[in-house]
C-alpha positions as CSV (number, residue, x, y, z in Angstrom):
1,X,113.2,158.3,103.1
2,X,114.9,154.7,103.5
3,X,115.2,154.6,106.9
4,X,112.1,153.6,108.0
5,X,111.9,150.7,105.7
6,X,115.2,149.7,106.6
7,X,114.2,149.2,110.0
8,X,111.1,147.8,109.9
9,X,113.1,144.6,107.8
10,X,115.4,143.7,110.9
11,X,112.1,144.2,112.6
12,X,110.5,141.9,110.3
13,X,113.6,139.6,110.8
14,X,113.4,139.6,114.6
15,X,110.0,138.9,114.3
16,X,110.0,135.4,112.5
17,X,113.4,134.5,114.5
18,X,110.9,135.1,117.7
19,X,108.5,133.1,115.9
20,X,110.6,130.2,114.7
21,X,112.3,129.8,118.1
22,X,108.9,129.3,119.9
23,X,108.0,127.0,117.6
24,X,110.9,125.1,118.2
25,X,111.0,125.3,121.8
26,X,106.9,124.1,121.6
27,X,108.0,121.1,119.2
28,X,110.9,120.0,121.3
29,X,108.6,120.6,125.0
30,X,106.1,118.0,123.1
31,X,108.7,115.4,122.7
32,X,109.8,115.5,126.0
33,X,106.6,115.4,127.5
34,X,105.3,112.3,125.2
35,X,109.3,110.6,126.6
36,X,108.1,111.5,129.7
37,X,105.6,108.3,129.7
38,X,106.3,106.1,127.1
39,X,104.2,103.0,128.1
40,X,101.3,105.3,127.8
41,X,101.9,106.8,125.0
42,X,102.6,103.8,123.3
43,X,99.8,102.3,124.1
44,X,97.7,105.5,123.3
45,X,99.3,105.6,119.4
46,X,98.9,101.8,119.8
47,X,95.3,101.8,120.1
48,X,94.6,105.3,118.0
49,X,96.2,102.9,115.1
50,X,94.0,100.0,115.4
51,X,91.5,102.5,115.5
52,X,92.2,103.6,112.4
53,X,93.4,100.2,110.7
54,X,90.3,99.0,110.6
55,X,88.5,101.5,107.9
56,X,91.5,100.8,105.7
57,X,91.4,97.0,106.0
58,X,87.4,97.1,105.3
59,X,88.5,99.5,102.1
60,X,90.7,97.0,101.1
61,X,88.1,93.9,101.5
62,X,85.6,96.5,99.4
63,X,88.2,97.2,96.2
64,X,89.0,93.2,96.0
65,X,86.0,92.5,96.0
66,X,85.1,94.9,93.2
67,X,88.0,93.3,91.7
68,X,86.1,90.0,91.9
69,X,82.8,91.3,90.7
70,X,84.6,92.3,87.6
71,X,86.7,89.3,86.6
72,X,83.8,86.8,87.1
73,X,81.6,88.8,84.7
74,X,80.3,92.3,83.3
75,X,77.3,93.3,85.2
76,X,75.1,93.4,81.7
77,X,76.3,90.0,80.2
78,X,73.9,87.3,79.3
79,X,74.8,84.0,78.4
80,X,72.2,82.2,75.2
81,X,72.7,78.4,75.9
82,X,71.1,76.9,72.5
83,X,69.3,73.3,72.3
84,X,71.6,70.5,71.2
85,X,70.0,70.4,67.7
86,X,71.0,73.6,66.7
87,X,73.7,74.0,63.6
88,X,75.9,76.0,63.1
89,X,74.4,78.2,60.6
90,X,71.2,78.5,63.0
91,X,73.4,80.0,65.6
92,X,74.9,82.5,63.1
93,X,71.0,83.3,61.7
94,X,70.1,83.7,65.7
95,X,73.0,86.4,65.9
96,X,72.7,87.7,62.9
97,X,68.5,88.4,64.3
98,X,70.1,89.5,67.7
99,X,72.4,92.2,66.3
100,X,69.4,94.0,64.9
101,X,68.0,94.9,68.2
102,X,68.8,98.4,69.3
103,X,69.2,97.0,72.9
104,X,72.3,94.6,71.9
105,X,75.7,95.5,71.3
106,X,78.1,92.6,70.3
107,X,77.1,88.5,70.3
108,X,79.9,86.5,70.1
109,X,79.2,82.7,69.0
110,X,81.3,80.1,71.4
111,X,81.1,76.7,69.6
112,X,80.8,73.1,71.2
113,X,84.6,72.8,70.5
114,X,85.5,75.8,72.2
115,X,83.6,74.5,75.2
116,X,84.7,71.2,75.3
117,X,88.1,72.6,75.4
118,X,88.0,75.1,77.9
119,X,86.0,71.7,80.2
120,X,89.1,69.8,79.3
121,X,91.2,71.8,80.5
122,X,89.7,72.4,83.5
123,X,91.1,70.9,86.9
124,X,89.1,68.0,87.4
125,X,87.1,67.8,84.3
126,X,89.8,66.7,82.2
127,X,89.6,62.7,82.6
128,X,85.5,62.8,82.5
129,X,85.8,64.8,79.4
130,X,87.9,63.0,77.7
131,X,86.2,59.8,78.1
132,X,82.9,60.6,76.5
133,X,81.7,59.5,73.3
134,X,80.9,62.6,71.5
135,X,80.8,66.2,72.4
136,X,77.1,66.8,74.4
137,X,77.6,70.8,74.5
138,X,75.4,73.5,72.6
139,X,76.4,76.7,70.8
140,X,76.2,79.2,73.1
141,X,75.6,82.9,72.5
142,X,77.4,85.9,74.4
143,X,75.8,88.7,74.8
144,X,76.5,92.5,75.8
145,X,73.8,94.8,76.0
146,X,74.4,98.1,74.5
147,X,76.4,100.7,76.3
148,X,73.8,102.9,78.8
149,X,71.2,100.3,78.4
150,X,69.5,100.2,82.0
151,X,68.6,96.6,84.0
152,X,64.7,97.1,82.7
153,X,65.6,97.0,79.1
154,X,68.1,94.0,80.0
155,X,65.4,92.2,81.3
156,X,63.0,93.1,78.5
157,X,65.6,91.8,75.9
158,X,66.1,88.5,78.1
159,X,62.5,87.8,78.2
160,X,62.6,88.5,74.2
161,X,65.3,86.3,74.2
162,X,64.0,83.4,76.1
163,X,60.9,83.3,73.7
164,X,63.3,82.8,70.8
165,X,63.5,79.6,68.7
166,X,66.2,77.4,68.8
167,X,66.9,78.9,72.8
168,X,67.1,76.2,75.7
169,X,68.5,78.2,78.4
170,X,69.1,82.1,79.3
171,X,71.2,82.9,81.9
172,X,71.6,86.6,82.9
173,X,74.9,87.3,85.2
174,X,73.6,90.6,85.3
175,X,71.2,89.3,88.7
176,X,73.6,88.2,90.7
177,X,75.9,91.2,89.8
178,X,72.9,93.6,90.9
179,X,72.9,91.7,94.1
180,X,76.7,92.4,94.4
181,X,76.6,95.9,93.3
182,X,73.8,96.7,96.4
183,X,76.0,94.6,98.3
184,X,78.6,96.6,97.8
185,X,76.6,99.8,98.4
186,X,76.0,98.7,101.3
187,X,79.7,98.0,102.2
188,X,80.2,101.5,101.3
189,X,78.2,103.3,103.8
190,X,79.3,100.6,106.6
191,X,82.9,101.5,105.8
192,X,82.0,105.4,105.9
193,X,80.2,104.7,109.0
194,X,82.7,103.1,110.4
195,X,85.4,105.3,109.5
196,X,83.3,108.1,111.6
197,X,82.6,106.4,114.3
198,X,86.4,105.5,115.0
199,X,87.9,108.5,113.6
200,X,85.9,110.1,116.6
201,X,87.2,107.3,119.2
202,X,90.4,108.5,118.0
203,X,90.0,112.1,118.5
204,X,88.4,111.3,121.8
205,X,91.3,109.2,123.1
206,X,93.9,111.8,122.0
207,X,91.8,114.5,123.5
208,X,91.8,112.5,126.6
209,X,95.2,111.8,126.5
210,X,96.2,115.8,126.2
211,X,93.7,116.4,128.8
212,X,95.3,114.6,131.3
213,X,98.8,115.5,130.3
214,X,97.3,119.4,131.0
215,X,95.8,118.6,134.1
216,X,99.1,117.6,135.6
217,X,100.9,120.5,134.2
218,X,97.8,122.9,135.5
219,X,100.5,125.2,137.9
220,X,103.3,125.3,134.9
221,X,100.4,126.5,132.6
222,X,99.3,128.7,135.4
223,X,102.4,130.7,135.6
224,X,103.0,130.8,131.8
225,X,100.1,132.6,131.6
226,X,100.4,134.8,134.5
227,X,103.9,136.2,133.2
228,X,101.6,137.1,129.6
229,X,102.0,134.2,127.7
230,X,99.3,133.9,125.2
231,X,96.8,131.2,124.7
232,X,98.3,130.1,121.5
233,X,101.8,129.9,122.8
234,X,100.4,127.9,126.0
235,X,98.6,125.3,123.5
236,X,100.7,125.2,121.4
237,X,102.9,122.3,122.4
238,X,99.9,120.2,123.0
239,X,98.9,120.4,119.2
240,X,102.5,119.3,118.3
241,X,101.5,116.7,120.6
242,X,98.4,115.5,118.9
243,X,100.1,115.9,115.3
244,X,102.8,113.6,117.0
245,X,100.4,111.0,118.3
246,X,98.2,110.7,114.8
247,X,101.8,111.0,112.9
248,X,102.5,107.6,114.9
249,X,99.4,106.5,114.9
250,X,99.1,106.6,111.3
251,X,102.1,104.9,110.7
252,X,100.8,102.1,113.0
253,X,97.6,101.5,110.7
254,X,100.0,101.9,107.8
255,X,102.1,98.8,109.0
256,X,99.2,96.8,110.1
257,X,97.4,97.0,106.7
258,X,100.9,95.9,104.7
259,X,101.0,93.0,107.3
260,X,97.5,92.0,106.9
261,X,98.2,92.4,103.0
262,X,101.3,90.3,103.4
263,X,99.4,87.2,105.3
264,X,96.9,87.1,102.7
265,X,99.2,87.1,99.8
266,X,100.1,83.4,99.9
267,X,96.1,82.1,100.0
268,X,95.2,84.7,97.4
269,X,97.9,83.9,95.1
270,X,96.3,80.1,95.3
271,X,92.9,81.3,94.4
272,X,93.9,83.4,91.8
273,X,95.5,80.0,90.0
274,X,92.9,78.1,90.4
275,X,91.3,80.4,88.0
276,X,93.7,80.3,85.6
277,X,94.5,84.4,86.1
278,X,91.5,85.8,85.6
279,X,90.8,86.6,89.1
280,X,93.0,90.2,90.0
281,X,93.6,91.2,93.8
282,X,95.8,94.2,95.0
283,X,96.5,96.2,97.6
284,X,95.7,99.8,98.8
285,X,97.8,102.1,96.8
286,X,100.5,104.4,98.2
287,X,98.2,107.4,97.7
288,X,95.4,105.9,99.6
289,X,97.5,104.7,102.4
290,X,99.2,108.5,102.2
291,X,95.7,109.8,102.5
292,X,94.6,107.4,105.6
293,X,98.0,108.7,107.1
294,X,97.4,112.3,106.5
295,X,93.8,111.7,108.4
296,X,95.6,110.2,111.1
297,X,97.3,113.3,111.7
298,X,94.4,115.7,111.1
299,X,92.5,113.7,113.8
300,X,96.1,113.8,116.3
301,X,95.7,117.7,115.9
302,X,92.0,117.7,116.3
303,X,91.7,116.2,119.5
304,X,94.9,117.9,121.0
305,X,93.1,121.0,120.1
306,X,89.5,120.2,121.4
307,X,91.3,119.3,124.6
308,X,93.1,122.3,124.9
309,X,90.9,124.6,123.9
310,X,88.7,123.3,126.5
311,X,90.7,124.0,129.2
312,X,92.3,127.2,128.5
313,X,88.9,128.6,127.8
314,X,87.1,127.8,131.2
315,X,87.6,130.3,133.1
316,X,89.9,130.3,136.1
317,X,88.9,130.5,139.5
């Protein structure tokens, strides 16, 4: 009653040894055929990788400039410059009247000390600062909207706002932030678009590439498949040869964003002291440069097999 399943495991066995030695022999056929022509290979992973760069460098230019958007201001914020004769206690009562509306969530009170201080010690305000006779700055009121509170009913409190006593100038950051945020949207779809458009030159030149590599090896794929060999086993090498090529590729477009990321590190560092640290840029993570790579490789495979598909399909004459 054993026997059968006894056999059918060396069976089994024989089976994936067949399997893992064509895989092998396809795998090691690809690398010989991509050392076969170097210089065009090269330049083939060379330009599949600039290709590919690009999106990732436009990502990056996107997240630091989120980055940017953030440290110069919340989206929401609005900034309650008072007139010059306002006390102390009639910025507290203003407050105090602005923490009652449902649409505000936190004021925060900066005094004419605190702003004199933070002019001082600004580059190139110190010296002017210092030499005036008294300290012309208001109060100045900080405002946050409540959380979930929409751009109408920001703009509805600032006109609310603006009518207030005691008020000499509103000024809303939340405008320019808008601007930035569609700005941004729009950044978004350019880099998606963009990432399309060149992930298919990329698929197109590798499917070019495997194309013309099959063309010249038209009578060896001829007698493979006139002694039975099957259609997978015949493209099989040239997929190892796409994977190869966007494997490559990738790690091109990899090494050209670190690059880029390490020219701009010097410059950036100088902007970000000149604003005393509260400016943050970074690079693309490991994960997302993992992820570009991994698309690189999808699109290597992708093209190899359009190409080869292609021609093992048409029929024969």
């Amino acid at each position: 009653m054993n026997a059968p399943a006894s056999m059918a495991n060396p069976v089994r066995r024989t089976r994936f040894a067949m399997w893992r030695h064509q895989h092998a022999w396809c795998l090691r056929d690809s690398i010989r055929q991509l050392a076969r022509r170097p210089l065009g290979s090269a330049l083939t992973i060379v330009v599949m990788g600039l290709a590919l760069a690009l999106p990732l460098a436009f990502y990056l230019l996107l997240v630091n400039v989120q980055h940017l958007a953030t440290a110069l201001g919340d989206s929401q914020s609005v900034n309650v410059f008072l007139k010059t004769d306002v006390a102390a206690d009639g910025a507290e009562k203003l407050a105090a009247t602005l923490r009652t509306r449902g649409d505000v969530g936190t004021v925060t009170i900066r005094t004419p000390q605190q702003g004199f201080e933070e002019l001082a010690a600004m580059q190139g305000f110190g010296d002017a600062i210092k030499s005036l006779p008294d300290n012309p700055l208001p109060f100045v009121l900080l405002i946050e909207p409540h959380a979930g509170t929409d751009r109408a009913q920001v703009e509805r409190m600032v006109a609310a706002v603006r009518a207030m006593p005691g008020v000499d100038l509103v000024q809303d950051n939340g405008e320019w932030r808008a601007r930035l945020d569609a700005l941004i949207g729009v950044g978004r779809r350019l880099m998606l678009l963009l990432a399309v458009l060149l992930g298919a030159a990329a698929v197109l030149v590798i499917g070019n590439t495997v194309r013309l590599d099959i063309r010249g090896r038209a009578n060896e794929i001829a007698v493979q498949q006139l002694i039975g060999a099957s259609a997978g086993f015949v493209r099989r090498p040239y997929l190892y040869e796409g994977v190869w090529y966007g494997l490559a590729a990738g790690l091109v477009a990899v090494l050209l964003v670190l690059l880029l990321e390490a020219v701009l590190a010097a410059p950036v560092r100088e902007l970000v002291a000149s604003y005393a640290g509260r400016l943050h840029f970074g690079g693309l993570s490991w994960a997302t440069l993992g992820f570009g790579w991994i698309i690189a490789i999808v699109l290597g495979w992708l093209g190899a097999l359009i190409a080869s598909n292609r021609h093992l399909l048409r029929p024969r004459r």
